[in-house]
N, CA, C and O atoms as a GROMACS GRO file, in nm:
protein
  560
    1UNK      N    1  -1.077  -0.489  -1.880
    1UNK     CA    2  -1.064  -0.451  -1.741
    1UNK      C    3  -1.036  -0.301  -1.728
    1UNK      O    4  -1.078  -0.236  -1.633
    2UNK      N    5  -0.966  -0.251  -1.825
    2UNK     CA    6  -0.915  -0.109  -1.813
    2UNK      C    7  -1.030  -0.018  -1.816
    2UNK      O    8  -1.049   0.080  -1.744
    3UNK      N    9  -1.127  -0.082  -1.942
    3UNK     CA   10  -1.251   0.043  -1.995
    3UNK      C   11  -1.352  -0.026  -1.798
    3UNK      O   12  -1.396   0.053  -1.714
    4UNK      N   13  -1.355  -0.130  -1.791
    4UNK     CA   14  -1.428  -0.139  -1.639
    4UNK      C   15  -1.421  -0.018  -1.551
    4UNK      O   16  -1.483   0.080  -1.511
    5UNK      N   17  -1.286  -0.097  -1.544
    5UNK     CA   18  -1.192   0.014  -1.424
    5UNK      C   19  -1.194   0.187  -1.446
    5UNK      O   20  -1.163   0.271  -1.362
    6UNK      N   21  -1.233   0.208  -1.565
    6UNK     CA   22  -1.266   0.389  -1.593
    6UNK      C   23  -1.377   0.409  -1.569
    6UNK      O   24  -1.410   0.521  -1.529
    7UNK      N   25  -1.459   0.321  -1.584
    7UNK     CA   26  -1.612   0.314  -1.546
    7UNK      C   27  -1.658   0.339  -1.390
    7UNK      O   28  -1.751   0.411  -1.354
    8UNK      N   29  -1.569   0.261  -1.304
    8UNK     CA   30  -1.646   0.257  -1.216
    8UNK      C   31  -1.566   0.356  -1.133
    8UNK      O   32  -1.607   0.387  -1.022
    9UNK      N   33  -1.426   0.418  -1.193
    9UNK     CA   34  -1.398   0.557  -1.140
    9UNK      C   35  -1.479   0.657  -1.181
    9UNK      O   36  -1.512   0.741  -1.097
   10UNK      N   37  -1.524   0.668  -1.310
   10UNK     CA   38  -1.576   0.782  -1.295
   10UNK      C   39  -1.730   0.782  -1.208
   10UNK      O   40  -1.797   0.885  -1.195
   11UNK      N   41  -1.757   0.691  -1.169
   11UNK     CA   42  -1.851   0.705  -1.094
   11UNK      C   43  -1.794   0.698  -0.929
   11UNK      O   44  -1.857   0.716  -0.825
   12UNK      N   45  -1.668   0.669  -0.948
   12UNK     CA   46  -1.604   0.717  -0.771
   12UNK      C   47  -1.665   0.571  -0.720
   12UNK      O   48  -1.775   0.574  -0.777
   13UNK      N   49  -1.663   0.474  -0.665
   13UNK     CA   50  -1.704   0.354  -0.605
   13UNK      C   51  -1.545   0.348  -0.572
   13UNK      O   52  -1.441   0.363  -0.637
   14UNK      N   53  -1.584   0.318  -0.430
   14UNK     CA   54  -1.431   0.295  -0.328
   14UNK      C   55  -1.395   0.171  -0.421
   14UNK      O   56  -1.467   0.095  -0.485
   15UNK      N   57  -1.241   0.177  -0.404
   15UNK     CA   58  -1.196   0.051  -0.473
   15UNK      C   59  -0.992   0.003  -0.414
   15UNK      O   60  -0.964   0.026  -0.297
   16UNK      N   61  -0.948  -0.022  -0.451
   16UNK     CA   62  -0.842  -0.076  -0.356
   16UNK      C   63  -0.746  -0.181  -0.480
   16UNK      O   64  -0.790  -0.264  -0.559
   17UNK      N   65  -0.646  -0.150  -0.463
   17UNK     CA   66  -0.558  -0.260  -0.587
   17UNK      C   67  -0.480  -0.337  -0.477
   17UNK      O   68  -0.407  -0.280  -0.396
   18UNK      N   69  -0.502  -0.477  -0.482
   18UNK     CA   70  -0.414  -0.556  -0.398
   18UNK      C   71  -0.324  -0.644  -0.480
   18UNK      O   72  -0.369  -0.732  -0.554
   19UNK      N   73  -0.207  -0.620  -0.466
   19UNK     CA   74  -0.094  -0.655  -0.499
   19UNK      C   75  -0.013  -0.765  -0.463
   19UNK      O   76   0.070  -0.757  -0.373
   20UNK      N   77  -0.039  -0.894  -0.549
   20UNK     CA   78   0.034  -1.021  -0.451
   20UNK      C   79   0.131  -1.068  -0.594
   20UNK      O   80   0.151  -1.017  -0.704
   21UNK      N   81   0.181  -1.201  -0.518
   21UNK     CA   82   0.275  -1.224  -0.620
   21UNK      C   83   0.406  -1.198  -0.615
   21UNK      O   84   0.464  -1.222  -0.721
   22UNK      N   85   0.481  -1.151  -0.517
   22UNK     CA   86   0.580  -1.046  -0.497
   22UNK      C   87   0.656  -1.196  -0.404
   22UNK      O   88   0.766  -1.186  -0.350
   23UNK      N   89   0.598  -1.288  -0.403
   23UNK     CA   90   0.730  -1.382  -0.300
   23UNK      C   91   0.797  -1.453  -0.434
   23UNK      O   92   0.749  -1.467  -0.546
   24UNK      N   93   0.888  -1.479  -0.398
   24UNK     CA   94   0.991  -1.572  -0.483
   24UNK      C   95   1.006  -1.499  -0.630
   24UNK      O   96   1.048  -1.565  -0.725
   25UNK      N   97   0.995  -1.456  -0.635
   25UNK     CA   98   0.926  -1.333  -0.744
   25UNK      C   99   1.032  -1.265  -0.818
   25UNK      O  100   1.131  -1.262  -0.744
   26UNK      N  101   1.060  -1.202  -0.944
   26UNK     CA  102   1.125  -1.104  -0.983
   26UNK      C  103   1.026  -0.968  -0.980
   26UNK      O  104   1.089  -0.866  -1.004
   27UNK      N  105   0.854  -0.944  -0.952
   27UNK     CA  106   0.786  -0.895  -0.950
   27UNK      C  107   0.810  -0.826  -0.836
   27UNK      O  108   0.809  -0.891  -0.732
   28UNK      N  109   0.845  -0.642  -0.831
   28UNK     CA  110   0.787  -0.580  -0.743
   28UNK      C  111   0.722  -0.511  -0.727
   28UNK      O  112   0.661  -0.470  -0.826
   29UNK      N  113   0.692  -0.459  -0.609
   29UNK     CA  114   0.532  -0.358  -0.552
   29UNK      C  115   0.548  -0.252  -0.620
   29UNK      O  116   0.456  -0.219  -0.694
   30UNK      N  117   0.673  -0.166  -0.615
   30UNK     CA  118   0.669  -0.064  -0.666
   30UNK      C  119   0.664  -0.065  -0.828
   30UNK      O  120   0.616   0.032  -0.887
   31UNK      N  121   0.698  -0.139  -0.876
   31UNK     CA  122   0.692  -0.182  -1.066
   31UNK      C  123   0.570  -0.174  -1.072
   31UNK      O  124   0.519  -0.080  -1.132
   32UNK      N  125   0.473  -0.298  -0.994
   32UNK     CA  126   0.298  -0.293  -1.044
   32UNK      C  127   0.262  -0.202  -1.017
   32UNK      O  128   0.153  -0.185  -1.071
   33UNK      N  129   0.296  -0.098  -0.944
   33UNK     CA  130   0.230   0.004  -0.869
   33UNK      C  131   0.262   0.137  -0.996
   33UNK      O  132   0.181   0.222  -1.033
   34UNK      N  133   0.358   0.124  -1.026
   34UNK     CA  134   0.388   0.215  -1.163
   34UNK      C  135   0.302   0.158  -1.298
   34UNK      O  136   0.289   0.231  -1.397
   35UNK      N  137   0.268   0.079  -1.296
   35UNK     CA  138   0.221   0.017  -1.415
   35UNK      C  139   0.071   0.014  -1.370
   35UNK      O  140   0.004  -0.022  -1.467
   36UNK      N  141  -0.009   0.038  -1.259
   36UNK     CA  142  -0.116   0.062  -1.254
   36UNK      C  143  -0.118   0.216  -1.257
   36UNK      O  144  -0.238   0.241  -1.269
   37UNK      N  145  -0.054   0.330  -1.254
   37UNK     CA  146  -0.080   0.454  -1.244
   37UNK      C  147  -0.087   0.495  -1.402
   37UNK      O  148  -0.153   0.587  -1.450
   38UNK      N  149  -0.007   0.408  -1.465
   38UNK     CA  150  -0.002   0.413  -1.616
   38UNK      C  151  -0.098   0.382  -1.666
   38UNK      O  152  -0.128   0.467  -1.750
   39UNK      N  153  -0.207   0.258  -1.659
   39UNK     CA  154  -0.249   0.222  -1.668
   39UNK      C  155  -0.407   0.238  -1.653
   39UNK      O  156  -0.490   0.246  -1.743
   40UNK      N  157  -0.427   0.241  -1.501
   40UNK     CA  158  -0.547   0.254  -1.453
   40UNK      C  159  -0.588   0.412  -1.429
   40UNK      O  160  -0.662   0.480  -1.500
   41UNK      N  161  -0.512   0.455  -1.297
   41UNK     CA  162  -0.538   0.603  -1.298
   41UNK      C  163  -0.395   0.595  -1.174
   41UNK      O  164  -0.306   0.512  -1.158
   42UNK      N  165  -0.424   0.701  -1.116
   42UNK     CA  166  -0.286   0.722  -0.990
   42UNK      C  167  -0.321   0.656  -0.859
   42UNK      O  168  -0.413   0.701  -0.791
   43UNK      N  169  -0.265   0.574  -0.830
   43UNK     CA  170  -0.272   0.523  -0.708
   43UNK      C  171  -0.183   0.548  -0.546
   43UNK      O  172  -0.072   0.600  -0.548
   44UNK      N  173  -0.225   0.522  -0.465
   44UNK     CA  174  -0.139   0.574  -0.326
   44UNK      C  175  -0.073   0.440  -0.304
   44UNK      O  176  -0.107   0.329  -0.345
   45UNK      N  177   0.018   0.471  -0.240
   45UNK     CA  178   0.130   0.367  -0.179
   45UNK      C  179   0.118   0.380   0.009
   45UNK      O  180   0.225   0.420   0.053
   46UNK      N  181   0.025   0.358   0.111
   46UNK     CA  182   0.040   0.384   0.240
   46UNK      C  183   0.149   0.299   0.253
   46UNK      O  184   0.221   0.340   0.344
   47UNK      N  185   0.199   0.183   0.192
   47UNK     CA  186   0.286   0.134   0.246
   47UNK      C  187   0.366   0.052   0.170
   47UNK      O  188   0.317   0.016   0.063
   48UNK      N  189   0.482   0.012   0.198
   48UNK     CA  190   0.595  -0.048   0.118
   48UNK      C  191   0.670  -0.185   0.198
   48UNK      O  192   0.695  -0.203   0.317
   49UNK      N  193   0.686  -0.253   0.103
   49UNK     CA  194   0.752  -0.420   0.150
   49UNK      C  195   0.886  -0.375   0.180
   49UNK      O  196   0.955  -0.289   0.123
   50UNK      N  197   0.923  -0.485   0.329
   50UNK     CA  198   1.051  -0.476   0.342
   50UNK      C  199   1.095  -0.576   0.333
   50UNK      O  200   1.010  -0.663   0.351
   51UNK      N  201   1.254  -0.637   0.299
   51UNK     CA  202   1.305  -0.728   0.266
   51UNK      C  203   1.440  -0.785   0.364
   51UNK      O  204   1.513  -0.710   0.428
   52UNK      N  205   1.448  -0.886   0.359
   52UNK     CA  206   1.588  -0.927   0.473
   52UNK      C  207   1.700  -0.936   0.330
   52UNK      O  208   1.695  -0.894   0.214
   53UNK      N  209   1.780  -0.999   0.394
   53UNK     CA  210   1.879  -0.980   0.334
   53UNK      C  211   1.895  -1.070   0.235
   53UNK      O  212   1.999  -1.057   0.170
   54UNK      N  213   1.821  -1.157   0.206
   54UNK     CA  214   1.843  -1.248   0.114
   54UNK      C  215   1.704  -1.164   0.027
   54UNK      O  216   1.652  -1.248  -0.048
   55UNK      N  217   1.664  -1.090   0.022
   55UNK     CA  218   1.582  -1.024  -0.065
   55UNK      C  219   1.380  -1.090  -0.015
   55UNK      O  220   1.271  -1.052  -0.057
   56UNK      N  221   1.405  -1.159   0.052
   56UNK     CA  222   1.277  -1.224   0.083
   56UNK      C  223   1.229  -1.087   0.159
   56UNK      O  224   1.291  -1.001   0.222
   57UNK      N  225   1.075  -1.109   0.121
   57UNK     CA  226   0.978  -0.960   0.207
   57UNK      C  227   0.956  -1.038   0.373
   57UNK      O  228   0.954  -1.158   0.398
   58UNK      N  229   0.943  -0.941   0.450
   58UNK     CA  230   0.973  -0.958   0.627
   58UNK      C  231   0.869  -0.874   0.687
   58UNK      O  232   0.813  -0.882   0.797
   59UNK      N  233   0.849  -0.753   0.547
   59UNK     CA  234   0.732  -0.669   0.681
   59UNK      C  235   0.655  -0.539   0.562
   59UNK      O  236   0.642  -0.553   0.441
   60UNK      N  237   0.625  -0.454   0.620
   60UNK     CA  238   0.618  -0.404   0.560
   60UNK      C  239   0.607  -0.230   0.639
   60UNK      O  240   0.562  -0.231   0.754
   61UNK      N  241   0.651  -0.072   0.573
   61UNK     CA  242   0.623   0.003   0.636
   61UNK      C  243   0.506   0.106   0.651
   61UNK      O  244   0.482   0.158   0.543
   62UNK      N  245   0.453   0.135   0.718
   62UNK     CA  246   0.386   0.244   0.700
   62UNK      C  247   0.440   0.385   0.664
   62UNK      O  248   0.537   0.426   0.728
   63UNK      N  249   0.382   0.467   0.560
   63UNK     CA  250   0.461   0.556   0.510
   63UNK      C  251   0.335   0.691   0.561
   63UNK      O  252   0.340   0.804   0.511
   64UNK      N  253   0.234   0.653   0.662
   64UNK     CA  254   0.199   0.746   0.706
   64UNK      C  255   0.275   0.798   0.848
   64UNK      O  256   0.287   0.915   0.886
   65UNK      N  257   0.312   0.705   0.898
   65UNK     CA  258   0.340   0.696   1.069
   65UNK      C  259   0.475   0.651   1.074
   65UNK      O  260   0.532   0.665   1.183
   66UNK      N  261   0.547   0.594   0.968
   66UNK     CA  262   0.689   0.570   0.997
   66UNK      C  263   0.684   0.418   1.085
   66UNK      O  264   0.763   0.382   1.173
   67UNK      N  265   0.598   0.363   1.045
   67UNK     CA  266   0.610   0.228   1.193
   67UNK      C  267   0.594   0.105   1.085
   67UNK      O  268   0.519   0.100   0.988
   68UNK      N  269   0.679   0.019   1.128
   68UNK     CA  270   0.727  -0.112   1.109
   68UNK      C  271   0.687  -0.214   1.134
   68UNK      O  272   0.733  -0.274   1.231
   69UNK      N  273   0.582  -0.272   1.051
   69UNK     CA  274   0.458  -0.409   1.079
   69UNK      C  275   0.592  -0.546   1.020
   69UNK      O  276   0.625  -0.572   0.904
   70UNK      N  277   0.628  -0.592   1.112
   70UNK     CA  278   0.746  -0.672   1.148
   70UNK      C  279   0.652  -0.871   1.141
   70UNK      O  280   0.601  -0.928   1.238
   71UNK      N  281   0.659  -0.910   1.035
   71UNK     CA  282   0.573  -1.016   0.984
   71UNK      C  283   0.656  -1.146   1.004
   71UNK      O  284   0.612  -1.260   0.985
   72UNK      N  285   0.823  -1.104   1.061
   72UNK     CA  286   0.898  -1.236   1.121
   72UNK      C  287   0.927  -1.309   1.132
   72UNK      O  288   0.997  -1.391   1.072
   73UNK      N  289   0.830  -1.289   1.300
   73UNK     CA  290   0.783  -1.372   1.402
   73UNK      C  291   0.662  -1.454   1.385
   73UNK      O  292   0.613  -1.470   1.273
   74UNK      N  293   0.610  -1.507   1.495
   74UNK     CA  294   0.501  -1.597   1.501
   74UNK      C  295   0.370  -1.484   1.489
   74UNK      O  296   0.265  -1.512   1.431
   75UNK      N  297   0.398  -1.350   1.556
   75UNK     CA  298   0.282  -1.255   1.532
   75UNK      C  299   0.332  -1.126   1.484
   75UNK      O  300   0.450  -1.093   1.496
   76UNK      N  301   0.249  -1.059   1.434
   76UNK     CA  302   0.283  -0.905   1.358
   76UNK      C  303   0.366  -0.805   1.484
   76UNK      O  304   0.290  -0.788   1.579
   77UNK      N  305   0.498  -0.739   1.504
   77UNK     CA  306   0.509  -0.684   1.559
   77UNK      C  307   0.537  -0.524   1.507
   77UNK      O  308   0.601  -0.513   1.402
   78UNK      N  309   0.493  -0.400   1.576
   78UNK     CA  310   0.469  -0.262   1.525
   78UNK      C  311   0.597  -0.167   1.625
   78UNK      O  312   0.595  -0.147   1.746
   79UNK      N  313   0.681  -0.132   1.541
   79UNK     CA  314   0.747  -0.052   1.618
   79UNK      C  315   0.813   0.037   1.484
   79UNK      O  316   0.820   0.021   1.362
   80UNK      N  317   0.867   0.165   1.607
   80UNK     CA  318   0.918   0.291   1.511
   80UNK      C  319   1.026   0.258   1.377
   80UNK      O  320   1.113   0.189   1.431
   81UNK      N  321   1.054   0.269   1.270
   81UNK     CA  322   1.158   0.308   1.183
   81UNK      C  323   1.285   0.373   1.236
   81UNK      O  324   1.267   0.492   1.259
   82UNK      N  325   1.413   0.328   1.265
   82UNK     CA  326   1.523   0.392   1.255
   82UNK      C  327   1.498   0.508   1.143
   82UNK      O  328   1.413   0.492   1.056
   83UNK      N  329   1.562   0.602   1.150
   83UNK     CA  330   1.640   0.722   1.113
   83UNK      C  331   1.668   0.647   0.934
   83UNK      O  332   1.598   0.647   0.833
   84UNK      N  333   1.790   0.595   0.962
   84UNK     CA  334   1.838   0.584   0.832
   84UNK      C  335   1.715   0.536   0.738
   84UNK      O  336   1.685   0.609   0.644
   85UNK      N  337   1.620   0.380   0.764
   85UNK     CA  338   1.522   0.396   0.708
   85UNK      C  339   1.415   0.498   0.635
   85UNK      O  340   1.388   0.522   0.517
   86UNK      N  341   1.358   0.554   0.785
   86UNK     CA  342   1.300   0.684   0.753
   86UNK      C  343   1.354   0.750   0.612
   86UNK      O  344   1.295   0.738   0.504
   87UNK      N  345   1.486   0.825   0.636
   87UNK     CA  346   1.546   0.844   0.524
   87UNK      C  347   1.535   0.804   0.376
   87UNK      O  348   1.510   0.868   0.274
   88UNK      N  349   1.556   0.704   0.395
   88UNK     CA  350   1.528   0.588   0.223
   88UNK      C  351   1.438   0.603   0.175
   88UNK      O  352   1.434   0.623   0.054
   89UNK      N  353   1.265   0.596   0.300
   89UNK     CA  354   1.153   0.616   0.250
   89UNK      C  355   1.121   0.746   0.199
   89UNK      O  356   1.061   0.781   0.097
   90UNK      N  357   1.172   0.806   0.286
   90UNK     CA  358   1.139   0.961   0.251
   90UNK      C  359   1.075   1.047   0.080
   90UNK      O  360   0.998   1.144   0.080
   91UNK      N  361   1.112   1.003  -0.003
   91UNK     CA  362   1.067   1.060  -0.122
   91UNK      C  363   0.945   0.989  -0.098
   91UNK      O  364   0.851   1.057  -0.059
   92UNK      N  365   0.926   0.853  -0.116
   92UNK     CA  366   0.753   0.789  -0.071
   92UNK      C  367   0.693   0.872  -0.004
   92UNK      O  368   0.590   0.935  -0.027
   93UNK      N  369   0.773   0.870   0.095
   93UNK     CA  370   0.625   0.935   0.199
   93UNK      C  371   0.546   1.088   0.144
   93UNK      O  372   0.429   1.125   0.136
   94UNK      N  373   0.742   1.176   0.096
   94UNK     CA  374   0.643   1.312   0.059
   94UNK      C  375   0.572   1.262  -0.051
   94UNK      O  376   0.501   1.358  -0.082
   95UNK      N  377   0.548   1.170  -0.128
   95UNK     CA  378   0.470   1.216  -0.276
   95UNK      C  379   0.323   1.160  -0.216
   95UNK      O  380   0.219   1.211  -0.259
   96UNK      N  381   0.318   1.046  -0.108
   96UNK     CA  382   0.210   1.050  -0.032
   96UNK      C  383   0.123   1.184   0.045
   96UNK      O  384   0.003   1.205   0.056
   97UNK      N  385   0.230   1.251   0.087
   97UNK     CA  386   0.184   1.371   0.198
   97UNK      C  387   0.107   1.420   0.060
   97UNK      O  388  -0.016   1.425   0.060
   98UNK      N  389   0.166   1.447  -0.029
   98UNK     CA  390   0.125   1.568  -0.131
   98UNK      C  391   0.004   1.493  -0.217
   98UNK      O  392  -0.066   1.567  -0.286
   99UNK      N  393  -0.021   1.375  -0.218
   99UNK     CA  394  -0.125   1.324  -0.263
   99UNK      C  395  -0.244   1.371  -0.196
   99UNK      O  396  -0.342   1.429  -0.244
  100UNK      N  397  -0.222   1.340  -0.095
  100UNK     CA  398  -0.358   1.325   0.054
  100UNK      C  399  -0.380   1.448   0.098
  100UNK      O  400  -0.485   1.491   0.145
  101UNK      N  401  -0.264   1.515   0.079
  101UNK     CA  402  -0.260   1.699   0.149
  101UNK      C  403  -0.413   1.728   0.202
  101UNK      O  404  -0.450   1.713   0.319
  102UNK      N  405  -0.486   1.770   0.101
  102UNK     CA  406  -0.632   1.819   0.080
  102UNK      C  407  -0.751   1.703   0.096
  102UNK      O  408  -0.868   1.732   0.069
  103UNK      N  409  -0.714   1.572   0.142
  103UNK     CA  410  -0.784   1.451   0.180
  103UNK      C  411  -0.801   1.453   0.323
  103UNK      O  412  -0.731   1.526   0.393
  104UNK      N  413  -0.903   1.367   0.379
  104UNK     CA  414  -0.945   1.312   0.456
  104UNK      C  415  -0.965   1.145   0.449
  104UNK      O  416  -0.947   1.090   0.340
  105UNK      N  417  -0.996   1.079   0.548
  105UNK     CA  418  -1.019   0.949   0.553
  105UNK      C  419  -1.140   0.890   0.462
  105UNK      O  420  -1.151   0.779   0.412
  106UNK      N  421  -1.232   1.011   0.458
  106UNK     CA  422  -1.386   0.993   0.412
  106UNK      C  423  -1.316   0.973   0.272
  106UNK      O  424  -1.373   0.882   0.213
  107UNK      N  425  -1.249   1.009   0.225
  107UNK     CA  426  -1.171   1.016   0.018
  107UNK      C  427  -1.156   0.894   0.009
  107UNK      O  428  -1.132   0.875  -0.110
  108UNK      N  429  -1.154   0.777   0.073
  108UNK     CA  430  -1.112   0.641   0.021
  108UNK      C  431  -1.253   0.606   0.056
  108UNK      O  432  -1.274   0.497   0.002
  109UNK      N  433  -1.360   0.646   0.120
  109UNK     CA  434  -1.484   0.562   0.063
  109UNK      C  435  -1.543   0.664  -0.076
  109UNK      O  436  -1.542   0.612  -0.187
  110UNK      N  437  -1.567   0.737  -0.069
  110UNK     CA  438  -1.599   0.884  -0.186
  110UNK      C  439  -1.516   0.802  -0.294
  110UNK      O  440  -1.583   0.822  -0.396
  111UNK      N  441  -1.414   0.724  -0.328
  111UNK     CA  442  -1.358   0.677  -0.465
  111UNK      C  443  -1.248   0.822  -0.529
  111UNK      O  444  -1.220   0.851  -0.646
  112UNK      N  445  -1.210   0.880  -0.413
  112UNK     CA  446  -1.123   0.971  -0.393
  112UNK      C  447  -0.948   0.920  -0.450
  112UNK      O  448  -0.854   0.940  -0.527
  113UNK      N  449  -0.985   0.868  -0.379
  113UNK     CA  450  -0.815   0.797  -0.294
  113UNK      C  451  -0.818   0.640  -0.323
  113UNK      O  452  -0.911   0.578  -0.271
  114UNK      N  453  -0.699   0.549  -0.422
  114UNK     CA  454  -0.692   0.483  -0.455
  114UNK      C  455  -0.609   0.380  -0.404
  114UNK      O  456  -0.539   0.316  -0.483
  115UNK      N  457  -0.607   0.355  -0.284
  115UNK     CA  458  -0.451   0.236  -0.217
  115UNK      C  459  -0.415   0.106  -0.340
  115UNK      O  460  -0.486   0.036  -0.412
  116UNK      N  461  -0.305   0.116  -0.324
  116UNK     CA  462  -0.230  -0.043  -0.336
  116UNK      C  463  -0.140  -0.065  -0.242
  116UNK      O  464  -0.043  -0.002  -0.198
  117UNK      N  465  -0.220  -0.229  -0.208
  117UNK     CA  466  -0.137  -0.261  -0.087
  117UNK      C  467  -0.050  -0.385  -0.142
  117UNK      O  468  -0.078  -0.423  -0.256
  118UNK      N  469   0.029  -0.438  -0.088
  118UNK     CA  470   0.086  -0.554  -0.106
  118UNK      C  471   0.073  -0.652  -0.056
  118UNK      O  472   0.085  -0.629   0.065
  119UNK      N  473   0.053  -0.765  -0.074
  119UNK     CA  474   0.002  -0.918  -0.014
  119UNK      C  475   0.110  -0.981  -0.041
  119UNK      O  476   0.167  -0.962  -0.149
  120UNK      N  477   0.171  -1.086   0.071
  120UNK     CA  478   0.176  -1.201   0.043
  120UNK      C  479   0.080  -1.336   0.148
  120UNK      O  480   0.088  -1.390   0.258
  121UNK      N  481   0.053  -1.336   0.110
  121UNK     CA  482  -0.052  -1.473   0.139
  121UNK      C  483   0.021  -1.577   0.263
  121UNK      O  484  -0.024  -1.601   0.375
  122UNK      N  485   0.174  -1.637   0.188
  122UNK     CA  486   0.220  -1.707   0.247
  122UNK      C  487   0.254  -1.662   0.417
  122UNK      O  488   0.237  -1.740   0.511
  123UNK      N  489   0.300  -1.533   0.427
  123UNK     CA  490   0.365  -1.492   0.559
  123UNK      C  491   0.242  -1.379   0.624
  123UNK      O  492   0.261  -1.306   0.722
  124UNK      N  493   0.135  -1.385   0.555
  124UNK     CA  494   0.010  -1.289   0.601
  124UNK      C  495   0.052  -1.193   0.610
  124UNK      O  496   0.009  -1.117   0.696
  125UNK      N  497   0.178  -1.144   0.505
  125UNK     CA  498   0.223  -0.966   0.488
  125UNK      C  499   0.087  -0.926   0.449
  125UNK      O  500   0.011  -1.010   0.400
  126UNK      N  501   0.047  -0.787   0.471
  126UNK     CA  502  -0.037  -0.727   0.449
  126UNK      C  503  -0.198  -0.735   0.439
  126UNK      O  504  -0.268  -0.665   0.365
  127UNK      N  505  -0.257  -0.872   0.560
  127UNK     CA  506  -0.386  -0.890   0.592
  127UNK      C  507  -0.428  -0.767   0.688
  127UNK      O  508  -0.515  -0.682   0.669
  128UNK      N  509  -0.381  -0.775   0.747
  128UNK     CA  510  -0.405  -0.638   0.844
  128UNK      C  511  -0.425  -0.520   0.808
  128UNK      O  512  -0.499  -0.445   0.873
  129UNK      N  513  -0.362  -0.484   0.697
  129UNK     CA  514  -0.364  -0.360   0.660
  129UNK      C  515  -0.442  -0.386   0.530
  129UNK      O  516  -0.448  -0.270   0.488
  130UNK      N  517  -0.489  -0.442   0.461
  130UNK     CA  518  -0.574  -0.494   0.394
  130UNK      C  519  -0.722  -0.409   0.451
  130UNK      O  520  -0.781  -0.310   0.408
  131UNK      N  521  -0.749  -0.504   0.572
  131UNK     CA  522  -0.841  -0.544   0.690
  131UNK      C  523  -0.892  -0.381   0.718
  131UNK      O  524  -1.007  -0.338   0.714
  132UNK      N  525  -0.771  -0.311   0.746
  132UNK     CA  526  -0.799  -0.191   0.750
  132UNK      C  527  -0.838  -0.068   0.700
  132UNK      O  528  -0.893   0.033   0.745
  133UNK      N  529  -0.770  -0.126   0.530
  133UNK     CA  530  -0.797   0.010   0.459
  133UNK      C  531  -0.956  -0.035   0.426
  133UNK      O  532  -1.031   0.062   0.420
  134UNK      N  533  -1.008  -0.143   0.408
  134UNK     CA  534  -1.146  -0.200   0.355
  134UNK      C  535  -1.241  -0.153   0.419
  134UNK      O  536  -1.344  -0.117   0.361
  135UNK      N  537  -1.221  -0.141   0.599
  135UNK     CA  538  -1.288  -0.060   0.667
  135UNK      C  539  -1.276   0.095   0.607
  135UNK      O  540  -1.383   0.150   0.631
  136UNK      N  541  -1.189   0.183   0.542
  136UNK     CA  542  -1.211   0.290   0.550
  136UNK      C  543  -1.246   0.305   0.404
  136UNK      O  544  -1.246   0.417   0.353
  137UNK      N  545  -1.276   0.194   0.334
  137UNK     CA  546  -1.360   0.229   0.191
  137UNK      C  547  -1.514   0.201   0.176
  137UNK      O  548  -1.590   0.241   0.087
  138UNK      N  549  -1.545   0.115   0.295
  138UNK     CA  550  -1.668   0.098   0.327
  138UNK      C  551  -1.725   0.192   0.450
  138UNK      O  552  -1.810   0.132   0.515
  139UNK      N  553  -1.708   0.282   0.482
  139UNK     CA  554  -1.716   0.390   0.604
  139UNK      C  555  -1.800   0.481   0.473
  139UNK      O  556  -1.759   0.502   0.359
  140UNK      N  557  -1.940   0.526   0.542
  140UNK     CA  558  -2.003   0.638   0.465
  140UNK      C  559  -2.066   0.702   0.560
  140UNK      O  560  -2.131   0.803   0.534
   0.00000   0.00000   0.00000
């Protein structure tokens, strides 16, 4: 999979690492996500799992926009990040800014720009944003 996966970077073909597995789990996003940069090549993080208090994932954030896809409820709800959050994320987001700096949207179909997103299946964390980045790897 690895010699694949060099293959079809060096030919740049949009591509996307989706990340599931993470419920009930000792497995997290940010671990696979280190172990694919090791691995595969460097990947982006647009976004990160959030957890309630019993450690179960609830949502997840956007680390472009600071906004809070809130997975709950019965439907996805989107609202701003508190402050202190913000904060926490903060090293994420800059190593994002500084990834993308010199990017555009067009870099994730070009095989530019590499997302991993996180799935869980059970609570439809991260269909949406799935949904979305797929549109901007198939955009030419």
């Amino acid at each position: 999979m690895i010699e694949l996966w060099s293959r079809i970077s060096e030919l740049q073909i949009p591509r996307m690492i989706i990340v599931n597995g993470l419920e009930f789990s000792e497995v997290d996003f940010d671990d696979v996500v280190l172990i694919a940069n090791r691995v595969l090549e460097n990947v982006i993080t647009p976004y990160l799992v959030l957890h309630d208090e019993l450690g179960e994932p609830t949502g997840l954030i956007s680390l472009t926009d600071v906004m809070i896809h809130d997975y709950s409820g019965e439907t996805v709800r989107l609202y701003p990040a508190d402050d202190e959050l913000i904060s926490i994320v903060s090293e994420f987001r800059d190593e994002l800014v500084l990834a993308t700096t010199e990017m555009d949207e067009s870099s994730y179909s070009q095989g530019l720009l590499v997302p991993a997103i996180p799935y869980i299946p059970s609570k439809k964390i991260g269909v949406s944003e799935i949904q979305q980045m797929w549109g901007l790897l198939t955009t030419r």
